[in-house]
C-alpha atoms as one frame of an Amber mdcrd trajectory, in Angstrom:
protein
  60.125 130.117 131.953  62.084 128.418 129.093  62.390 124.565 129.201  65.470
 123.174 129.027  66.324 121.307 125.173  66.569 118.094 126.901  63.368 118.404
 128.531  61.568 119.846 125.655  62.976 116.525 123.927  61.352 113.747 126.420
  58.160 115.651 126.067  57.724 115.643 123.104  58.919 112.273 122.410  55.663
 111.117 125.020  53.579 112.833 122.619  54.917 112.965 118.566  55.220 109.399
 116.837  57.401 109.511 113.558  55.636 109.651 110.688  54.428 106.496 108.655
  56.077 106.980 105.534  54.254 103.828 104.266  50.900 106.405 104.184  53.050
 108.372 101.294  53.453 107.900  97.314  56.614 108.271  95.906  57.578 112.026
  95.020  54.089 113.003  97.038  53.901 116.365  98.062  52.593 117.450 101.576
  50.660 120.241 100.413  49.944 120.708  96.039  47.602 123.285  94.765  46.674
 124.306  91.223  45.442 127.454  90.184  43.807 127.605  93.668  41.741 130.721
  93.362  39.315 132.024  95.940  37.027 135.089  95.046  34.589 137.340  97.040
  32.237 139.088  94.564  34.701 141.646  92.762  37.728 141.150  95.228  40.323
 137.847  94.203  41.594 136.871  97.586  43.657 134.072  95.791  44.110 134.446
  92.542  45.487 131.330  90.900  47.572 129.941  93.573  50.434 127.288  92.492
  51.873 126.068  95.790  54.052 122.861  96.460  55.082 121.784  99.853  57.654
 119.130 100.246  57.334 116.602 102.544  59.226 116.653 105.953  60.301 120.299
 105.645  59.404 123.830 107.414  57.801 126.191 104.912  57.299 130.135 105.514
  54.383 131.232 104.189  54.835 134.845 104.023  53.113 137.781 102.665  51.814
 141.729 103.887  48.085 141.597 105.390  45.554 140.600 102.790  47.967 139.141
 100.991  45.616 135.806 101.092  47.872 133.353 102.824  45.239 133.108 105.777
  42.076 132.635 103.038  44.887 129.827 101.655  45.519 128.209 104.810  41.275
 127.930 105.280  40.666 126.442 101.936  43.483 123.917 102.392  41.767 123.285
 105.571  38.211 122.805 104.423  36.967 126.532 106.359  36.698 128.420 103.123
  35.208 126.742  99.719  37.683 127.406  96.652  36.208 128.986  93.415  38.416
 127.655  91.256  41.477 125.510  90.962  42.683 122.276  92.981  44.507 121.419
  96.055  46.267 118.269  97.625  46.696 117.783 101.425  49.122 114.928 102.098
  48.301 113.391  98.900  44.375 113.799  99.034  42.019 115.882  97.331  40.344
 118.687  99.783  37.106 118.663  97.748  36.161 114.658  98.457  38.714 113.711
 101.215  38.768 116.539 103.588  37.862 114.428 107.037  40.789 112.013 106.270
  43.180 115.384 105.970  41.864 116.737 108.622  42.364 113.507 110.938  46.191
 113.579 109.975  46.646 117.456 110.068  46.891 120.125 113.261  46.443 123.913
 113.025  46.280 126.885 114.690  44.463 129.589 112.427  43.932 133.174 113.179
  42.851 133.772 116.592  42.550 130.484 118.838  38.857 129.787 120.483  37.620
 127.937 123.331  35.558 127.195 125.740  36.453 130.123 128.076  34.423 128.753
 130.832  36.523 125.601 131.185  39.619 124.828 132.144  42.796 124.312 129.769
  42.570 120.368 130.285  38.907 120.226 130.051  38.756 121.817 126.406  41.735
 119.243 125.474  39.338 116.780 127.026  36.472 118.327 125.144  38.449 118.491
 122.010  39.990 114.885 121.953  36.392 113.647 122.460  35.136 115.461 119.294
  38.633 114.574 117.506  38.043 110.298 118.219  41.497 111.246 120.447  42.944
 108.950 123.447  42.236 111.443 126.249  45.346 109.988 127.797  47.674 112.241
 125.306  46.320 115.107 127.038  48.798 115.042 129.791  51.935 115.166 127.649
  50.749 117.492 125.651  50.140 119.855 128.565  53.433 118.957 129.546  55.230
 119.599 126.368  53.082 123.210 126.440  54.270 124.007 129.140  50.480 124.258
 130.931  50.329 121.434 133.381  51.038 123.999 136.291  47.651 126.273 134.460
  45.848 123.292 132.920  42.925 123.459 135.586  42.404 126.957 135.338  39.444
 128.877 133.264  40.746 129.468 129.617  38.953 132.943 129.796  41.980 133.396
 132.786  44.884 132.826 130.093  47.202 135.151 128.792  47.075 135.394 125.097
  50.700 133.576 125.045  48.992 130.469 127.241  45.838 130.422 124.990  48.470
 130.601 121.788  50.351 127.250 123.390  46.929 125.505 124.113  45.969 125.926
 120.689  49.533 124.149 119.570  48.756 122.045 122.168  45.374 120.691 120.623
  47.172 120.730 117.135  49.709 118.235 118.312  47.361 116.033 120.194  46.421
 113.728 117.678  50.495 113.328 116.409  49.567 115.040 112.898  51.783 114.948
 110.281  51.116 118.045 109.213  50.707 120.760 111.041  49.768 124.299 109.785
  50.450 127.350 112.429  49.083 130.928 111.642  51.178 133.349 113.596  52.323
 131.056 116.088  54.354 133.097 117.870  51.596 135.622 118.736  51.715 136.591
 122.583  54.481 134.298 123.363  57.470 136.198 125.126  60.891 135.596 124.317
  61.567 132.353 125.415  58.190 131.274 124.240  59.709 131.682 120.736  62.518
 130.181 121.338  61.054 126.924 122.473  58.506 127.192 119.848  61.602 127.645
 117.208  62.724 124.339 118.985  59.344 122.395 118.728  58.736 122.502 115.406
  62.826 122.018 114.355  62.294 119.249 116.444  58.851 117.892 114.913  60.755
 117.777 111.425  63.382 115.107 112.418  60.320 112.359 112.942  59.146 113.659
 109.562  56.492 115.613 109.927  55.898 118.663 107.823  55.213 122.109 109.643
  53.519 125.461 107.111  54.145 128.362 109.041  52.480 131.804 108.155  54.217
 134.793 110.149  55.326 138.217 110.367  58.440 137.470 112.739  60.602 137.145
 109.757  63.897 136.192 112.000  62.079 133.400 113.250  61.253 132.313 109.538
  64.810 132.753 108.514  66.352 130.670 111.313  64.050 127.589 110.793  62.736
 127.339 107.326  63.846 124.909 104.690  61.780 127.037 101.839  59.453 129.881
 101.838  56.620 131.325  99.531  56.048 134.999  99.486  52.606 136.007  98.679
  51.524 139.600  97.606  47.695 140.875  96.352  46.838 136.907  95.947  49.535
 135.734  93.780  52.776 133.931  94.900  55.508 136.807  93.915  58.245 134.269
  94.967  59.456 130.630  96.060  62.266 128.978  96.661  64.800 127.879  98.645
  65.862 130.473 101.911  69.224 130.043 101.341  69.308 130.915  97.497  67.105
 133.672  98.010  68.947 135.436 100.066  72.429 135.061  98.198  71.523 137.971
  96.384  73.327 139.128  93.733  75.893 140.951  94.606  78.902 138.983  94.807
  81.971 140.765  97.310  85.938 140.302  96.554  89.204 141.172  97.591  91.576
 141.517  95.446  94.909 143.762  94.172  95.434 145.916  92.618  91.376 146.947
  93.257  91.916 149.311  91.191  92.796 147.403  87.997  90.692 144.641  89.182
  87.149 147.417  89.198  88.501 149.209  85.425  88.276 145.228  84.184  85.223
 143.874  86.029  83.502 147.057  84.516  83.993 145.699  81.070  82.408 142.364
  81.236  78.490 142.822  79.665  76.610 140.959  82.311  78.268 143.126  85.811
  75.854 145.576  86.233  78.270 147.365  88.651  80.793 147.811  90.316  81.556
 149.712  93.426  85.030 149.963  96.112  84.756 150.288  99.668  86.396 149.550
 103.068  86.160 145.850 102.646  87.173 145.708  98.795  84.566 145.443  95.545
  80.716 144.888  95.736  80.456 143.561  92.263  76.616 143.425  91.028  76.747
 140.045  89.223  74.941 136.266  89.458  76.546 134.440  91.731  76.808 131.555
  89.358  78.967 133.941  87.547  82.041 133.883  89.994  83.684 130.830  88.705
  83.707 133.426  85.268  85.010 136.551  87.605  87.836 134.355  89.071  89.145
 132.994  85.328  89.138 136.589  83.973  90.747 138.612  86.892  93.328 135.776
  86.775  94.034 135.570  82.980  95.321 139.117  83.610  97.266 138.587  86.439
  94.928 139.400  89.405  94.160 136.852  92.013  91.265 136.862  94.700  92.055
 136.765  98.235  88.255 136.517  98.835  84.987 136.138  97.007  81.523 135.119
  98.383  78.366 136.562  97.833  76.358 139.317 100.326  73.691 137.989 102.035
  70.961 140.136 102.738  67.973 139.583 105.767  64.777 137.741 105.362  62.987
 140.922 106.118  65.029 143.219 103.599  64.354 140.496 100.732  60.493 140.663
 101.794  60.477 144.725 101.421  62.079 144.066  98.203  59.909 141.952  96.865
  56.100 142.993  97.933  57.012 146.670  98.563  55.219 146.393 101.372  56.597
 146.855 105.087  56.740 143.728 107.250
């Protein structure tokens, strides 16, 4: 059952507490790495990783199976020892500060695990105790879950969704400000998402910085500031969703079309162009349609529209690691 916004809100404002930004350097980065390479005897599961993470935003971390984002995500996390290279967690070093990261950061990686003889609440319990957490959180948290109604039931009873929100649930309960979620929609239905979408949009207006590594590209698309794309251990791309999706082909309008595709055709850096139903697909930069709007005008030809195509997350991915989603 979904929960409404409003609710979803008040719980998690009983559990989250903004983020201190007096912890923080200036122009500190959430999550730095250098080089970060991680080998297994021949195979280069990382291969010198460079990886900035702003702090406050929603990253994608992206990338085909053994692409290495989830051998990343361990090494960042203290589970896997680098072989070569540096990282920075929230402004400290992984290799000598690693129990002060992990105090201020959540996760869910790979599959969760419990107890599965004890009940939801009881591995919170168990949890908080080996985290130094105020067992009292554990009753929001269930609450902002969505558990309370299955929190004294056997974990080995849950569904894989409920196990998936019990292991967000145990991220969030020490208020971390960062949280790192491996497939974190895995098992949850529909609404699930949605609410999960909502949760972590929500996390980022009290600051706190959310690395999520998925395959439900949509999801990535509707909620991340900036993503990396990963491919055979190397980052193939990073930037900004928004300006990687822009594309380069910019659409117009325009008449004559004609006249306005014989002159477009001429300039050196359109690499085509093409007519159709909705006027030209001109394959150009976008930063070069100030250019395109000078030169159709100086001969008389004026745009009735111009703005580059878009294309989806999950087309740009194919594009990019050849691989299929």
């Amino acid at each position: 059952m979904a929960i409404d916004h409003d609710v979803l809100a008040a719980r998690l404002e009983a559990v989250i507490e903004p983020v201190n930004e007096e912890r923080y350097r200036a122009n500190e980065f959430a999550i730095e790495t250098v080089e970060l390479t991680k080998r297994y005897e021949s195979l280069v599961a990382v291969n010198r990783l460079d990886l900035r993470v702003e702090r406050g935003e929603i990253f994608g971390f992206l990338g085909p199976n053994g692409a290495g984002k989830t051998t990343t995500m361990r090494m960042l996390l203290g589970l896997v020892k680098p072989t070569g290279g540096s990282a920075r967690v929230l402004g400290m070093d992984i290799t000598t500060q690693l129990p002060e990261i992990l105090r201020r950061t959540g996760s869910v990686i790979e599959n969760p695990t419990f107890y599965p003889y004890l009940s939801g609440r009881d591995n919170l319990r168990a949890f908080a105790r080996l985290s130094g957490l105020d067992e009292a959180r554990i009753a929001p948290v269930l609450d902002l879950v969505d558990l309370t109604a299955a929190a004294g039931r056997r974990f080995s009873t849950y569904s894989l969704g409920m196990k998936q929100r019990l292991a967000v649930g145990a991220a969030l309960l020490g208020s971390p400000d960062l949280l790192i979620l491996d497939e974190p929609a895995n098992g949850l239905d529909p609404a699930g998402i949605v609410e999960m979408r909502d949760l972590v949009r929500r996390l980022k207006t009290y600051g706190h910085t959310v690395l999520i590594s998925s395959h439900v590209l949509h999801e990535i698309e509707q909620i991340c500031d900036r993503i990396a794309i990963m491919s055979r251990g190397r980052i193939v791309v990073q930037g900004r969703v928004a300006d990687l999706l822009a594309g380069e082909v910019l659409e117009l309008q325009v008449e004559p079309a004609a006249e306005a595709l014989r002159l477009l055709r001429t300039l050196p850096w359109v690499e085509g162009v093409e007519e159709g139903e909705n006027g030209l697909a001109v394959r150009a930069p976008a930063s070069r349609a100030a250019e395109i709007t000078r030169v159709l005008a100086e001969h008389g030809l004026y745009l009735s529209r111009l703005q580059p195509r878009e294309q989806s997350l999950e087309q740009y991915f194919l594009d990019v690691t050849g691989d299929a989603a």
